[in-house]
NULOMAR-939194 format. One record per residue (C-alpha): residue number from 1; x, y, z; residue in three letters. Coordinates in nm, 4 decimals, decimal comma. Example, Ala and Ser with C-alpha at 12.3 -4.5 7.8 and 13.67 -1.06 7.14 Angstrom:
! NULOMAR-939194
<1 <1,2300 -0,4500 0,7800> "ALA">
<2 <1,3670 -0,1060 0,7140> "SER">
***
This chain:
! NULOMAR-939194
<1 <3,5823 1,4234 0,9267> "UNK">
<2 <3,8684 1,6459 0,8807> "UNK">
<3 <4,0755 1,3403 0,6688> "UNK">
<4 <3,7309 1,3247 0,4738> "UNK">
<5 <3,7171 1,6881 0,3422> "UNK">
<6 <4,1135 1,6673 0,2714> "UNK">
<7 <3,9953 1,3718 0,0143> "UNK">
<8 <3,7507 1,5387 -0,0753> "UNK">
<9 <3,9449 1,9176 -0,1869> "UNK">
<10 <4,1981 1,6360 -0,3055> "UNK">
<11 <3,9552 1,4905 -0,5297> "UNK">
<12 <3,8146 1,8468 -0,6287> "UNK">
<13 <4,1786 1,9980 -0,6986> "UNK">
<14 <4,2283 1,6803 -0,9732> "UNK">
<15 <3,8740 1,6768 -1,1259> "UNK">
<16 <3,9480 2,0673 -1,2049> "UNK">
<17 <4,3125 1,9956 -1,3624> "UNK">
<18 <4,1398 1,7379 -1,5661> "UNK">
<19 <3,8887 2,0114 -1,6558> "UNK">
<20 <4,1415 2,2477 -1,7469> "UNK">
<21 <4,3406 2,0038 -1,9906> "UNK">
<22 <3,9853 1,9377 -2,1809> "UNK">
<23 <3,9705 2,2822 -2,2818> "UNK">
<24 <3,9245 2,3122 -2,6848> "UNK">
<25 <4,2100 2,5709 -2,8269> "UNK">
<26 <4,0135 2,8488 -2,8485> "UNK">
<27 <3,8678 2,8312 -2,5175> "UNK">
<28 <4,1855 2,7846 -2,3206> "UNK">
<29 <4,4543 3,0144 -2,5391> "UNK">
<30 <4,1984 3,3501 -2,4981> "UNK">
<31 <4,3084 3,4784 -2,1431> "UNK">
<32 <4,6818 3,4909 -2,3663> "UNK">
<33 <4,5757 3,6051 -2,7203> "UNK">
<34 <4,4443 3,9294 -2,8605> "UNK">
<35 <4,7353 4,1305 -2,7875> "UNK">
<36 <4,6996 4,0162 -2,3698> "UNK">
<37 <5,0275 3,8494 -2,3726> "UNK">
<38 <5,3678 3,7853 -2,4998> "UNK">
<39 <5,4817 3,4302 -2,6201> "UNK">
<40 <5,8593 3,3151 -2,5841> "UNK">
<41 <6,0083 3,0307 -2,7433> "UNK">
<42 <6,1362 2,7502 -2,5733> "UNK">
<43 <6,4685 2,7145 -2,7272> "UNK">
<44 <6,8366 2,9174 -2,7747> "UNK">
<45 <6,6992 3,2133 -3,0313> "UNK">
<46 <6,3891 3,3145 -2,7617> "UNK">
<47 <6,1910 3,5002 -3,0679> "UNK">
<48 <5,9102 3,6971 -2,8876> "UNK">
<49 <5,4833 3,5999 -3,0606> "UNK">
<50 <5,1568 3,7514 -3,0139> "UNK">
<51 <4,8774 3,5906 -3,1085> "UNK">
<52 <4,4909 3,6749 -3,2247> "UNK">
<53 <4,2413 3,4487 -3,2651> "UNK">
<54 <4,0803 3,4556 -3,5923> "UNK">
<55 <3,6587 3,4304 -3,7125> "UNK">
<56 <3,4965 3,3299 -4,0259> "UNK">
<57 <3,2157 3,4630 -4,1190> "UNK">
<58 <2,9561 3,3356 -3,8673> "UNK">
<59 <3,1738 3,4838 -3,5804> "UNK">
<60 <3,3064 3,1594 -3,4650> "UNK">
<61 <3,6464 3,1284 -3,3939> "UNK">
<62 <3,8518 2,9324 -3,6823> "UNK">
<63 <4,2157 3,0397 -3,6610> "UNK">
<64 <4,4837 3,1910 -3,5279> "UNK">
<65 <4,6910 3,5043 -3,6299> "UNK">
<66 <5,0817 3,5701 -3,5005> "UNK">
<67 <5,3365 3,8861 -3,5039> "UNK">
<68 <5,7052 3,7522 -3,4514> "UNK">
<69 <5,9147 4,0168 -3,3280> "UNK">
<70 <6,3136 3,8422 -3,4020> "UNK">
<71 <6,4851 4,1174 -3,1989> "UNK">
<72 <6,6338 4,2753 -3,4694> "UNK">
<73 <6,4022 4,4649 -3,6196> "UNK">
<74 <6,2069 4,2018 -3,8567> "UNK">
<75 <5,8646 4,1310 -3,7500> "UNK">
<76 <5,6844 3,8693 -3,9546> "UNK">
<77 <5,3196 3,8331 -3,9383> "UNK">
<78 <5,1252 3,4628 -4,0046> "UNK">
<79 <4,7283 3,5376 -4,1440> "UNK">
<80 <4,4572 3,3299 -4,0884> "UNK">
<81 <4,3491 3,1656 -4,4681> "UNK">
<82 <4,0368 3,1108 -4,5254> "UNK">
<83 <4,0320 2,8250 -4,7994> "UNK">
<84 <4,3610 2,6948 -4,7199> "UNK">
<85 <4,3629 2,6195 -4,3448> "UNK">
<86 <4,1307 2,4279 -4,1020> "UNK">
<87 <4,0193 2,3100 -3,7519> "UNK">
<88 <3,9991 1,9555 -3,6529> "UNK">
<89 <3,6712 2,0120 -3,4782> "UNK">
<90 <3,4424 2,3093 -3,5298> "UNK">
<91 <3,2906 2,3654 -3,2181> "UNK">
<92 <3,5429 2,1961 -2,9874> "UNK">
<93 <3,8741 2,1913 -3,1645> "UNK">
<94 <4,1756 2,0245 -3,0206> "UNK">
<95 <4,4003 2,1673 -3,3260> "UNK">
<96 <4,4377 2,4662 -3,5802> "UNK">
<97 <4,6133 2,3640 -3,8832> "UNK">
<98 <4,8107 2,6308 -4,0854> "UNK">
<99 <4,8415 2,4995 -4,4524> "UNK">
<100 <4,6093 2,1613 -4,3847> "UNK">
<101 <4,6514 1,8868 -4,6663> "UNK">
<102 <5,0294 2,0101 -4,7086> "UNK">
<103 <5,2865 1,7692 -4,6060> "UNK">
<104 <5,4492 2,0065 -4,3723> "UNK">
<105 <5,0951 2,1278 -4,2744> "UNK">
<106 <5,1642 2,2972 -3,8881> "UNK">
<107 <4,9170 2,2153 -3,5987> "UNK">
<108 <4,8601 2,4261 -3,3016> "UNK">
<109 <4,7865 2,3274 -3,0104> "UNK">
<110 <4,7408 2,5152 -2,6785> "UNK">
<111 <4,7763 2,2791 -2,3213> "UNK">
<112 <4,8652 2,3896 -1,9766> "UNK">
<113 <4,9236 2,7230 -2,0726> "UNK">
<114 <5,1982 2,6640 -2,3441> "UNK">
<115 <5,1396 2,6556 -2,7016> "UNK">
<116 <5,2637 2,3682 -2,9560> "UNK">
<117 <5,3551 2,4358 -3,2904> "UNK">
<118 <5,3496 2,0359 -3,4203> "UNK">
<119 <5,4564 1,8880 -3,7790> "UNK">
<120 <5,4118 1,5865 -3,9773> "UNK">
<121 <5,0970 1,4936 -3,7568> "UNK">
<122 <4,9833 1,1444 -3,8573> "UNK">
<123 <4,6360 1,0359 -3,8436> "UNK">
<124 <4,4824 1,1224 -3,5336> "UNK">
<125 <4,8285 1,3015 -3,4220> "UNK">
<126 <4,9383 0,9492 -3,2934> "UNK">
<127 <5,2924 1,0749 -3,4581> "UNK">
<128 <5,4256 1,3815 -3,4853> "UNK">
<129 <5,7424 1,6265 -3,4456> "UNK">
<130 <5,7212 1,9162 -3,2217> "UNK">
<131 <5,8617 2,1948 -3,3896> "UNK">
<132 <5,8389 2,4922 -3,2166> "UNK">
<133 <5,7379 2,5698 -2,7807> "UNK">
<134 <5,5994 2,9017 -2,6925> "UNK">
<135 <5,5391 2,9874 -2,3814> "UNK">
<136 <5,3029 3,2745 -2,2112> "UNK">
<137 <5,5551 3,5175 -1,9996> "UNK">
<138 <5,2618 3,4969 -1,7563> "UNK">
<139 <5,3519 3,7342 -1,4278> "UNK">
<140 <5,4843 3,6233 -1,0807> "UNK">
<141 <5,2329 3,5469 -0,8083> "UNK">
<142 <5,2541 3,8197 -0,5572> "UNK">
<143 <5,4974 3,8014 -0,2673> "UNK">
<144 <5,3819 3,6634 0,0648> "UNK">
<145 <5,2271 3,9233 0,3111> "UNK">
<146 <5,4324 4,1471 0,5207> "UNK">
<147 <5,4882 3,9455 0,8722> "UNK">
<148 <5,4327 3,5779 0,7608> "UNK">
<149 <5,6681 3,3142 0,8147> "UNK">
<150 <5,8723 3,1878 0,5504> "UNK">
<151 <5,9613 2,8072 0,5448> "UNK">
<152 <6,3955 2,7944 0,4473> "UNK">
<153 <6,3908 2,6237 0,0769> "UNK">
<154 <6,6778 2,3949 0,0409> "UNK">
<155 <6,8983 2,5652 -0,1949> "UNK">
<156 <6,7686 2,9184 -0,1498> "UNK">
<157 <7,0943 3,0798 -0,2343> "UNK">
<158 <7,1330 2,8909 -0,6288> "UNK">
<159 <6,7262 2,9342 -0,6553> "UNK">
<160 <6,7712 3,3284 -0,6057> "UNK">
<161 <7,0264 3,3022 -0,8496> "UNK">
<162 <6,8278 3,0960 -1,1119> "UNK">
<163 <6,5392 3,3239 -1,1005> "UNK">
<164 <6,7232 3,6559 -1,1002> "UNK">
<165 <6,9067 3,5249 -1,3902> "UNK">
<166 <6,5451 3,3891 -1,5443> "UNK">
<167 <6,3760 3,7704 -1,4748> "UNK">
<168 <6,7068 3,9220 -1,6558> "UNK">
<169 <6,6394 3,7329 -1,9920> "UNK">
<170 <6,2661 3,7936 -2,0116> "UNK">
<171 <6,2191 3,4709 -1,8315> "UNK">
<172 <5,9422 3,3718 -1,5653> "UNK">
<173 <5,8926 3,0312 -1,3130> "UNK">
<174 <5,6445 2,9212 -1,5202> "UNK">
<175 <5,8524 2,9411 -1,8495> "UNK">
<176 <6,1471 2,7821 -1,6437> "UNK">
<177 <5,9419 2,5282 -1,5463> "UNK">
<178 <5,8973 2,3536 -1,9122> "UNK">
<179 <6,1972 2,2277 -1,9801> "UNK">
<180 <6,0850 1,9482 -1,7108> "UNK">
<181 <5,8419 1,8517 -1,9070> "UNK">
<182 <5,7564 1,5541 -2,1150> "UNK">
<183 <5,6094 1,7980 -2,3821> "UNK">
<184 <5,5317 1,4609 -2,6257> "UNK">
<185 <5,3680 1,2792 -2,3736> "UNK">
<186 <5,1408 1,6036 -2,2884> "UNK">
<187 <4,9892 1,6803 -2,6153> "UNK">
<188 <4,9552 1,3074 -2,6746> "UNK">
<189 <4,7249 1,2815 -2,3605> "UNK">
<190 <4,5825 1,6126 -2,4144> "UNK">
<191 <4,4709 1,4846 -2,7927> "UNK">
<192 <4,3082 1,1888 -2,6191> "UNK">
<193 <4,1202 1,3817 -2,4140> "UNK">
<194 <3,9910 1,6088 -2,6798> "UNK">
<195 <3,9360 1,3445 -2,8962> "UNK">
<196 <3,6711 1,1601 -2,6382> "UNK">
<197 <3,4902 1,5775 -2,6094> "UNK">
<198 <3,5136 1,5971 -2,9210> "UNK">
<199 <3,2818 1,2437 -2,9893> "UNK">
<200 <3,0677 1,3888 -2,7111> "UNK">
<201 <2,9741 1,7006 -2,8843> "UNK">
<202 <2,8423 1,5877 -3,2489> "UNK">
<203 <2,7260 1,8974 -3,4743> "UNK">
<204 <2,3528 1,9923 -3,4512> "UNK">
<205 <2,1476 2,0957 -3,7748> "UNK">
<206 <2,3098 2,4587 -3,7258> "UNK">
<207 <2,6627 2,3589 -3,7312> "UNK">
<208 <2,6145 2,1697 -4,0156> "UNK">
<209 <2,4682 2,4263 -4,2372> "UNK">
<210 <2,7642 2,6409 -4,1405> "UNK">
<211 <2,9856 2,3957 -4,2673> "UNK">
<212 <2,8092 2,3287 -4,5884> "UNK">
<213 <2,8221 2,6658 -4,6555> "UNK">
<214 <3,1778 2,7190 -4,5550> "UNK">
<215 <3,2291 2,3977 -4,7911> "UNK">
<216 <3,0842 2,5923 -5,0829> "UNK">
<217 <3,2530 2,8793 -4,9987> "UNK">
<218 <3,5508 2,6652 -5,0438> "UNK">
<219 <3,4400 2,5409 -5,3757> "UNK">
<220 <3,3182 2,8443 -5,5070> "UNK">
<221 <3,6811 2,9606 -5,4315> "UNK">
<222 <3,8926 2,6845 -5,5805> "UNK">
<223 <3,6623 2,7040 -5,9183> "UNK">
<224 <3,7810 3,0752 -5,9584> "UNK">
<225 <4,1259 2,9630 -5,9470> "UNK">
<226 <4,0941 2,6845 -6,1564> "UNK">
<227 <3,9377 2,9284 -6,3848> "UNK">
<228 <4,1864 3,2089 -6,3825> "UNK">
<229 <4,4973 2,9186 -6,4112> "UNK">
<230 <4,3272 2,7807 -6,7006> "UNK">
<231 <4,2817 3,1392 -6,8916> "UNK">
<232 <4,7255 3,1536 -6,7620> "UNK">
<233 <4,7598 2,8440 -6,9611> "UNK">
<234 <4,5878 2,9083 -7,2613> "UNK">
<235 <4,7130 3,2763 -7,2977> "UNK">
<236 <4,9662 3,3710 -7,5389> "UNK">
<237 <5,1904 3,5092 -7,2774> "UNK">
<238 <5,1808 3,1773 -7,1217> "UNK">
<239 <5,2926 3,0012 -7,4468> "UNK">
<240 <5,5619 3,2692 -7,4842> "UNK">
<241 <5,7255 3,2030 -7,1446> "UNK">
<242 <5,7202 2,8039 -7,2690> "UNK">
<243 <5,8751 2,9058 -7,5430> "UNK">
<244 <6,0903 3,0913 -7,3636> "UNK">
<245 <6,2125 2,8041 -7,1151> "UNK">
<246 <6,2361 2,5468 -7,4075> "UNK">
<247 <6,5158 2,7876 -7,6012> "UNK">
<248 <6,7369 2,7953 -7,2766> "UNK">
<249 <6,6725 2,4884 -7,1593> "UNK">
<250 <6,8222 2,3216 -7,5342> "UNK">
<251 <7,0757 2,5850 -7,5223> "UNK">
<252 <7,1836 2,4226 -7,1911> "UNK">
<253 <7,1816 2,0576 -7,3503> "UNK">
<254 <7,3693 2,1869 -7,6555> "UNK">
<255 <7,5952 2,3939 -7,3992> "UNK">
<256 <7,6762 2,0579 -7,2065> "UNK">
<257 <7,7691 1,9001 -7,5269> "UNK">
<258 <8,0626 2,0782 -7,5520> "UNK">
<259 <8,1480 2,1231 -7,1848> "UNK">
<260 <8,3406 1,9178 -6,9166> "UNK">
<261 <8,3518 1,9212 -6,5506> "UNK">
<262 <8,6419 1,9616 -6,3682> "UNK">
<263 <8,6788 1,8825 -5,9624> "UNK">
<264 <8,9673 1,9897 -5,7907> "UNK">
<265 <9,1131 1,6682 -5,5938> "UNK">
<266 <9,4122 1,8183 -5,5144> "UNK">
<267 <9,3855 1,9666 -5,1845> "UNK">
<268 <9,4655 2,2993 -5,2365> "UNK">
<269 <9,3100 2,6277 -5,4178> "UNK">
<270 <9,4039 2,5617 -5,7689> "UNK">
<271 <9,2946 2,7321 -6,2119> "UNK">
<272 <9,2672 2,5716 -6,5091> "UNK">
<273 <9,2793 2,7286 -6,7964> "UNK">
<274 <9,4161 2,7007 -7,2176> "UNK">
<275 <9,7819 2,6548 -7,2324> "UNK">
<276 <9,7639 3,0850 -7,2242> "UNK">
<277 <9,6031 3,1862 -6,9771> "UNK">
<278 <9,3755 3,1026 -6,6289> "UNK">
<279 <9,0358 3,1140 -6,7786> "UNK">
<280 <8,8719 2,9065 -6,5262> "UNK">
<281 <8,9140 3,1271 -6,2343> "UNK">
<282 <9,0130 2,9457 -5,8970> "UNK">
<283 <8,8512 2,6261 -5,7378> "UNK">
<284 <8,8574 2,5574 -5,3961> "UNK">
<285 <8,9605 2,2061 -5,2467> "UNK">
<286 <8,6571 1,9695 -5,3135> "UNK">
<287 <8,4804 2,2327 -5,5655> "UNK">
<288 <8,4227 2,2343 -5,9260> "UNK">
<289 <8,4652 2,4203 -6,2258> "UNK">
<290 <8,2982 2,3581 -6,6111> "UNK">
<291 <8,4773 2,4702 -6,8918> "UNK">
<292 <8,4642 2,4313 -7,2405> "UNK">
<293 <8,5991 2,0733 -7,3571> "UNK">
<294 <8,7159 2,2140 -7,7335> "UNK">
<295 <9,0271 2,3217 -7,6480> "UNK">
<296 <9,3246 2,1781 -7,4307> "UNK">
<297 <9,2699 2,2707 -7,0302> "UNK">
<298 <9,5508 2,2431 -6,8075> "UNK">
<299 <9,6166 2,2788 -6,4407> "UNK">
<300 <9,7078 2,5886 -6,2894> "UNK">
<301 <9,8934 2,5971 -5,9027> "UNK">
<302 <10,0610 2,8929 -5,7117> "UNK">
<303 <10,4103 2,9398 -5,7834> "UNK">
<304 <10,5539 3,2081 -5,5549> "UNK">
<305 <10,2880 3,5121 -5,5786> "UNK">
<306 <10,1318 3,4132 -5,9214> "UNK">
<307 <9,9551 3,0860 -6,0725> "UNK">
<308 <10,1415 2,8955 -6,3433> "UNK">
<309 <10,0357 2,6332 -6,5923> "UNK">
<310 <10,1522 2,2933 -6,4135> "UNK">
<311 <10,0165 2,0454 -6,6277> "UNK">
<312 <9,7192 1,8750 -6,9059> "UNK">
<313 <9,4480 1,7784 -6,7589> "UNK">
<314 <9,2160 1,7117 -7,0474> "UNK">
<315 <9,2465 1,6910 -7,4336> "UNK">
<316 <9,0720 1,9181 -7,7000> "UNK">
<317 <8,7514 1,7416 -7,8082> "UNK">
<318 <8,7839 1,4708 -7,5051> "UNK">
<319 <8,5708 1,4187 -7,2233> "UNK">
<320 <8,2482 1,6561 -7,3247> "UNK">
<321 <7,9400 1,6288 -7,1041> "UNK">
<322 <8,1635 1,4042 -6,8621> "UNK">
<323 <8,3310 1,4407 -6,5335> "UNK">
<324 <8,7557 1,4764 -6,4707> "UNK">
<325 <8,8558 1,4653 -6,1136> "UNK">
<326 <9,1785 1,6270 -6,0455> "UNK">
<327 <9,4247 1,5396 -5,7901> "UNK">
***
């Protein structure tokens, strides 16, 4: 009986991990957002988040909203948008995607308490590139009672260490713990999962008038820009700028007509110049300089504390709109 109700809190202990790892993002990232806690990233720079979940108009959740404190004074704040991002479920979402139909659209994602930031997710997130970790700096469990027994851990002494050293940067067991983690293989099964609630909960006749009506929304939105771009473009300030960019850009073709590029080959800081004086300024090793091909140009090295003419490197009226390299 006793090896029966092991199994059976066994059993129990998995079904409610399974549970957890089915939770849509909303559901699982609130104990953590709203101000409640701080996020860290996984990686070298440690840039501190906060996060707030976001509602549209019918008081359902729909995004999420971050402050990024970089430690040196710059905070940068990421808004919910409206028209411009979306969920991949309404009700149960597995993702919120900042900037959805771009092709560097980010997906969050929220799994055993850490949250993904993902790119370049492919249909169904079968591919995708991690790009950024964040974990919750979720407190310490409290110390055993006073007077219970304490079982020796097998390197006590360099486990003290790591953890004092962990609590000195900001750092927790739980953050620690992540970089054992096959962080790809998580969200993969986690997507799964969602994927199968997601088929499980189809939208009822409510839901679905929500949505056409955040469609229209939508619409309504993307005709007033279409609108106020097409007044831009047929307003005469519009056909001034035009105007505007065509001048410079032929000045830049007629320019290059009488110009020719010079790289500097030789391996050292080096001018060029007319046979009087160093009008090219200096060019590092690798770099290059244009100059006007209607006159002689000549190469100019260091002699003692000055730079003097050392040779021709291109012929007046040679060479325009082409390419010299110097060595």
């Amino acid at each position: 009986m006793k090896h029966l109700k092991s199994i059976l809190l066994s059993t129990t202990f998995c079904i409610c991990l399974y549970t957890t790892a089915q939770e849509d993002l909303f559901t699982a990232i609130a104990p953590y957002a709203d101000g409640k806690m701080e996020f860290m990233t996984l990686d070298e720079y440690r840039y501190k988040h906060t996060y707030t979940i976001a509602k549209n108009k019918f008081g359902r959740n729909a995004g999420l909203e971050a402050k990024i404190d970089y430690s040196d004074g710059k905070i940068k704040t990421q808004e919910w948008r409206t028209y411009f991002d979306e969920l991949d479920h309404y009700t149960h979402p597995a993702r919120y995607i900042y900037g959805a139909g771009n092709n560097q659209a980010t997906s969050f994602i929220f799994v055993d308490k850490v949250l993904y930031k993902i790119w370049y997710c492919s249909e169904g997130c079968v591919d995708f590139k991690i790009q950024t970790i964040l974990v919750p700096l979720i407190k310490e469990e409290k110390k055993e009672a006073a007077g219970k027994s304490k079982k020796k851990k097998k390197g006590g002494f360099m486990n003290k260490l790591a953890a004092k050293m962990g609590k000195a940067m900001g750092m927790n067991a739980h953050y620690m713990a992540q970089n054992d983690v096959d962080h790809e293989a998580r969200i993969k099964d986690y997507l799964q999962a969602m994927k199968e609630v997601q088929l499980a909960n189809p939208y009822n006749a409510q839901t679905k008038a929500e949505l056409a009506e955040l469609q229209a929304d939508r619409n309504k939105e993307t005709d007033e820009i279409n609108r106020v771009n097409a007044e831009y473009y047929n307003s005469e300030e519009y056909r001034e700028i035009q105007k505007r960019d065509a001048f410079f850009a032929n000045k830049a073709a007629e320019d290059a007509k009488t110009e020719v590029t010079l790289k500097n080959l030789t391996g050292k800081i080096v001018g060029f110049g007319n046979g009087t004086n160093m009008t090219g300024g200096t060019v590092n090793p690798g770099a290059t300089v244009t100059v006007s091909c209607e006159e002689d140009i000549y190469l100019y090295q260091v002699a003692g504390t000055t730079y003097k003419k050392a040779r021709l490197v291109n012929s007046s009226g040679s060479n325009c709109e082409g390419t010299i390299d110097v060595q």
